[in-house]
C-alpha positions in Angstrom: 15.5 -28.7 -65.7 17.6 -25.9 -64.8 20.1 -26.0 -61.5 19.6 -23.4 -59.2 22.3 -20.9 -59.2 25.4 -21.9 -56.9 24.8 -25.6 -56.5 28.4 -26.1 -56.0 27.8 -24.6 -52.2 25.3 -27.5 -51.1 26.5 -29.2 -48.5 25.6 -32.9 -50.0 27.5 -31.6 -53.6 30.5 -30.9 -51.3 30.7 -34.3 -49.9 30.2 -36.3 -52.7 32.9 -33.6 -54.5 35.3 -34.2 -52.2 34.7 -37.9 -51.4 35.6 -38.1 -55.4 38.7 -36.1 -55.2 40.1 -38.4 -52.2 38.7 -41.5 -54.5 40.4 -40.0 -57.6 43.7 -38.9 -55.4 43.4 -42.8 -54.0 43.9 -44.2 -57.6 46.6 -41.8 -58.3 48.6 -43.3 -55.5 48.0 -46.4 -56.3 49.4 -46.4 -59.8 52.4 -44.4 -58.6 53.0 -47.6 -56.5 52.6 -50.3 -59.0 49.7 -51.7 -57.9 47.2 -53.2 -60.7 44.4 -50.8 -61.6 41.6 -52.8 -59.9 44.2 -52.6 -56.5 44.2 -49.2 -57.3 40.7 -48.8 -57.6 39.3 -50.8 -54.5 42.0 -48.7 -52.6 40.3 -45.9 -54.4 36.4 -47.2 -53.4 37.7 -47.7 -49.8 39.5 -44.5 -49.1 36.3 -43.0 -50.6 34.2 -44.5 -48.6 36.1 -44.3 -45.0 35.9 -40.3 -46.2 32.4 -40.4 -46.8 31.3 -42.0 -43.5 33.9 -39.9 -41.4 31.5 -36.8 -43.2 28.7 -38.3 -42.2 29.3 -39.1 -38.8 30.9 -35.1 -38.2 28.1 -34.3 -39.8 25.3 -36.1 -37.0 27.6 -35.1 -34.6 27.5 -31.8 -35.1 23.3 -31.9 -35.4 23.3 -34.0 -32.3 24.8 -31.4 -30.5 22.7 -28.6 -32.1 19.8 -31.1 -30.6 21.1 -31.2 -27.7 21.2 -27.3 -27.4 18.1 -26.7 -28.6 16.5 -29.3 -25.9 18.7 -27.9 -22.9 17.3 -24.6 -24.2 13.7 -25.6 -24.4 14.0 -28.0 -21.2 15.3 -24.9 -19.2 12.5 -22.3 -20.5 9.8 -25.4 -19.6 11.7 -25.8 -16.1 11.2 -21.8 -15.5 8.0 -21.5 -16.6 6.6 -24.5 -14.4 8.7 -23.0 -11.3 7.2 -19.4 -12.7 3.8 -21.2 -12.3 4.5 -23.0 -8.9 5.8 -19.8 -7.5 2.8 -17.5 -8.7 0.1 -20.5 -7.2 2.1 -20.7 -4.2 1.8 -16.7 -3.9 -1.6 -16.6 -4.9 -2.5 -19.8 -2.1 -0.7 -17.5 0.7 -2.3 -14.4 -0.1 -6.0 -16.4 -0.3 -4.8 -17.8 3.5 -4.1 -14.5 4.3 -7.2 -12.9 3.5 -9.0 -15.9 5.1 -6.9 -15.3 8.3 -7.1 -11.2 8.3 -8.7 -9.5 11.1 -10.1 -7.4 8.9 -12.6 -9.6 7.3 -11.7 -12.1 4.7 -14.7 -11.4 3.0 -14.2 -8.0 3.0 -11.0 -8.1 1.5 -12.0 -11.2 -1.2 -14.9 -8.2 -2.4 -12.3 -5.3 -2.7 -10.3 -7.3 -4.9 -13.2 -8.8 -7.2 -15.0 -5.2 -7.3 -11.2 -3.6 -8.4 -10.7 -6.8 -10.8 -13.9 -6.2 -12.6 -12.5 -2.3 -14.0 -11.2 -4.0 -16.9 -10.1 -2.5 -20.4 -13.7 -1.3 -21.7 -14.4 1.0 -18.6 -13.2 4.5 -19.4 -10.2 5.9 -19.0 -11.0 8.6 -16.4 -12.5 6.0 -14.2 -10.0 3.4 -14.7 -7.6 6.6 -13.1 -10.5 7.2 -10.1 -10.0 3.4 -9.4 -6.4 3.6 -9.8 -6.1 6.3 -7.2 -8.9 5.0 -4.2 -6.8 1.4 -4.7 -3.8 3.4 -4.1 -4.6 5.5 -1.7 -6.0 2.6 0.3 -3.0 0.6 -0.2 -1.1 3.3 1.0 -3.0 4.0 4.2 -3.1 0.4 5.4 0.9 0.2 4.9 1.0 3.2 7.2 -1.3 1.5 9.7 1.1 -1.2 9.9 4.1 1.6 9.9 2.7 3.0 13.3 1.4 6.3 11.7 -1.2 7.6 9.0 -1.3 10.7 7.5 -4.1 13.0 5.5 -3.3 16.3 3.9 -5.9 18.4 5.4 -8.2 17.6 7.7 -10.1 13.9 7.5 -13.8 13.5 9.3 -14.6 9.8 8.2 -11.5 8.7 10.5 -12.7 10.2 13.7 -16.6 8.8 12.6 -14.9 5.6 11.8 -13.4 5.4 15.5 -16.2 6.6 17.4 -18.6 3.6 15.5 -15.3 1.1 16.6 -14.3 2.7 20.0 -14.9 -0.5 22.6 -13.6 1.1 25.8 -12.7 4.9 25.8 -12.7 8.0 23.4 -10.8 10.9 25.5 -10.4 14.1 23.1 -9.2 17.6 23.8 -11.3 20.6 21.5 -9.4 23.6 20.9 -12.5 26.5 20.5 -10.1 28.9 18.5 -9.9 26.1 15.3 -11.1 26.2 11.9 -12.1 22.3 12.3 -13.7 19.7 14.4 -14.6 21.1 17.6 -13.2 24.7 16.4 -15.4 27.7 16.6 -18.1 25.5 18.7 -20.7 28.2 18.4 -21.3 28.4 14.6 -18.7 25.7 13.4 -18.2 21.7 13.6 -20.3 21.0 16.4 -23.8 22.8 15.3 -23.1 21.4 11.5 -24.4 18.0 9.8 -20.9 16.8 10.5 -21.0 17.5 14.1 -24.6 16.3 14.7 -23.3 12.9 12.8 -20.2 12.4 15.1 -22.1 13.4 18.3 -24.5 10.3 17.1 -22.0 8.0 16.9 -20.7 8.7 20.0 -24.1 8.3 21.9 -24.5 4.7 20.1 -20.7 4.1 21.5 -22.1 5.2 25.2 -25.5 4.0 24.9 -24.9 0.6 22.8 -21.5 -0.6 24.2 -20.5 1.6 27.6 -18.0 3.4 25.9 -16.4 6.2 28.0 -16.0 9.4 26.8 -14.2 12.3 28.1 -13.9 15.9 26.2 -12.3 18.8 27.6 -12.8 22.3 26.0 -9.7 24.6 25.8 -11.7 28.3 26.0 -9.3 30.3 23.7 -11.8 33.1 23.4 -12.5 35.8 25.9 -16.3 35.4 26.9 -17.0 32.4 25.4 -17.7 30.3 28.5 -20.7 33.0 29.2 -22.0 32.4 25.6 -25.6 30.3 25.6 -25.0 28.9 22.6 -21.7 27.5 24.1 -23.5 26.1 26.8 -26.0 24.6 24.4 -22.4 22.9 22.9 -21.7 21.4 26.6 -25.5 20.6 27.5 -25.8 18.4 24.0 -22.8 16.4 25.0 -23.4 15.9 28.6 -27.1 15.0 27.6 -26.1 12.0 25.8 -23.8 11.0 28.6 -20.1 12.5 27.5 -18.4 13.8 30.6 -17.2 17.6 29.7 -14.8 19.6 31.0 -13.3 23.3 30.3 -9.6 24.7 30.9 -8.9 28.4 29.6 -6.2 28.3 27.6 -4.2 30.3 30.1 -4.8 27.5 32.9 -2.4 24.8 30.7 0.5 23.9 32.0 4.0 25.7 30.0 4.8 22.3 29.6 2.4 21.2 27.4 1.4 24.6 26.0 4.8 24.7 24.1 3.8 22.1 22.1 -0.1 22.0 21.9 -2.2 20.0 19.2 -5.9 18.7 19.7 -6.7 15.1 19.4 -8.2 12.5 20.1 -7.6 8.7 21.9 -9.2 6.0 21.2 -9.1 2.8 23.8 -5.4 3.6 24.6 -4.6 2.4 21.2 -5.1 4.8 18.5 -4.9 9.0 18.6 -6.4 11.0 15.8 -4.3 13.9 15.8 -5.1 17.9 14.5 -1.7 19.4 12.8 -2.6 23.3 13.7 -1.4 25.7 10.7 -2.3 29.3 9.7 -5.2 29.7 7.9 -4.8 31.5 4.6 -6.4 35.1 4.6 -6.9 35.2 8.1 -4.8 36.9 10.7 -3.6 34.3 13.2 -6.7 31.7 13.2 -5.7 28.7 13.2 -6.8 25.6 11.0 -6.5 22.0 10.5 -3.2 21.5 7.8 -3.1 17.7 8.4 -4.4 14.9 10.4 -2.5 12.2 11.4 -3.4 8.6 13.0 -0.8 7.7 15.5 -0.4 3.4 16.6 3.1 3.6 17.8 2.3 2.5 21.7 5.0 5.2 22.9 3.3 7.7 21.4 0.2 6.7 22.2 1.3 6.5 25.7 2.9 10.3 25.8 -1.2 11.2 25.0 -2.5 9.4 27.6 -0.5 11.3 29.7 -1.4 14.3 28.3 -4.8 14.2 28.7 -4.9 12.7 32.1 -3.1 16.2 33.2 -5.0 18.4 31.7 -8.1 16.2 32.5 -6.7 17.4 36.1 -6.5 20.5 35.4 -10.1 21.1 33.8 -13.1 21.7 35.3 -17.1 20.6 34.8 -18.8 23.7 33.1 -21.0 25.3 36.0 -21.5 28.7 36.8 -18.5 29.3 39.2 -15.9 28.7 36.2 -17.7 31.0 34.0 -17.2 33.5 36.1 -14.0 32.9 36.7 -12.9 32.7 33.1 -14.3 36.0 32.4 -13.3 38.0 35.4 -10.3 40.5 34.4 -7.1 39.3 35.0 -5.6 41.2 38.1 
């Protein structure tokens, strides 16, 4: 049987190697001090053997403390996974009390996240990245809620339908009639549309089903519009269903609130959709909706309120007097 290359280095080779040497260095000594060979050689067999245990001993020593590692190691990587695993169940136990204890509708939430959970790794890509972006986008908008103020590039219909189905007291809007957007161009724009005819629904359930107030006034921006039938069709639909209306030519607004005029609308003294005016592209000076903006910070909401109660006072109910006086030539 051959021995594998190098034996010398093996650790047990060593030992016994050098427990000879000290055996053989032992005897050595022993006959340099006239001691009888068999003096010599027990001297030999015990210095050997003290050597041999002192190995031995170094040698658990040193594996005891590469135990010890190892299981201070281990130990710690069990102690941070178990903490790792308390933590995540103590998140996960507040979040489920949370979603029990939201306003919202615990339920409601519980089904968004099991409907997002279930777009798993076989759905396809491209809607994988449409889920991606409506959880996002959602996320998003209900950290802004809770910021005081939501924002929408452009102009955003299903928040004003939204707050006319959850309006419990009070919906008090101002309608610019020079707009490219709700309430804008009232003759052939929102109002007449299937968007229009959809909020104006909404808003009769709010009046009919739950005594909401509501309160418009028209700003007349265009010359001759209050004469216009089809105007007073606008005003006749709205009062019908029990919406109080009033009209203010543009001219009639105070300075101090013309200077920095934007449409919108409050909701219970709590919320106010808001109508961010821009120029429209390829059109000279018409106006349109650039972004719409919910607004919860109670100071803000406040400033409105005190908007429209002076412009409320300035207003007047659509009758034939104020036609003619908006279209009468200024002097």
């Amino acid at each position: 049987m051959r021995m594998p290359g190098r034996w010398w280095r093996s650790a047990v080779v060593r030992k016994v190697l050098g427990t000879l040497a000290l055996g053989a260095l032992a005897v050595g000594l022993g006959l340099a001090t006239d001691l009888p060979l068999v003096g010599a050689v027990l001297l030999s067999c015990f210095v050997s053997g003290v050597a041999l245990v002192v190995q031995v001993l170094v040698e658990v020593e040193h594996r005891l403390e590469r135990v010890e590692r190892a299981h201070d190691r281990q130990t710690a990587e069990v102690t941070a996974r178990v903490a790792d695993t308390f933590r995540q169940a103590n998140d996960a136990t507040r979040l489920v009390a949370q979603i029990d204890a939201c306003p919202v509708g615990g339920e409601l939430t519980r089904g968004f996240v099991r409907n997002a959970a279930r777009i798993d790794a076989d759905t396809p890509p491209l809607v994988q990245d449409l889920a991606r972006a409506s959880v996002d986008r959602t996320s998003t908008f209900l950290k802004e809620l809770r910021e005081g103020e939501a924002k929408y590039e452009g102009e955003d219909t299903e928040w004003l339908m939204s707050l006319a189905r959850s309006a419990r007291h009070s919906i008090d809007a101002t309608t610019s009639t020079g707009l490219q957007g709700p309430g804008g161009d009232v003759v052939s724009g929102f109002w007449p549309s299937d968007r229009g005819k959809r909020y104006l629904r909404a808003q009769h359930q709010a009046v009919r089903d739950r005594g909401v107030r509501i309160r418009r006034i028209f700003v007349l921006e265009r010359p001759g519009l209050a004469a216009d039938p089809a105007f007073a069709e606008v005003v006749r639909e709205q009062t019908d269903i029990g919406i109080e209306v009033r009209v203010l030519s543009a001219r009639s607004i105070p300075p101090a609130l013309s200077a920095s005029w934007f449409d919108f609308v409050l909701v219970d003294d709590t919320v106010s959709y808001e109508s961010v005016l821009g120029a429209a592209i390829g059109t000279a000076g018409s106006p349109s909706i650039i972004e719409t903006v919910l607004v919860l910070r109670p100071d803000r909401v406040r400033e409105r309120a005190v908007r429209f109660a002076e412009l409320w006072e300035a207003a007047e109910p659509f009758t034939e007097p104020f036609r003619d006086a908006f279209t009468r030539p200024v002097s």
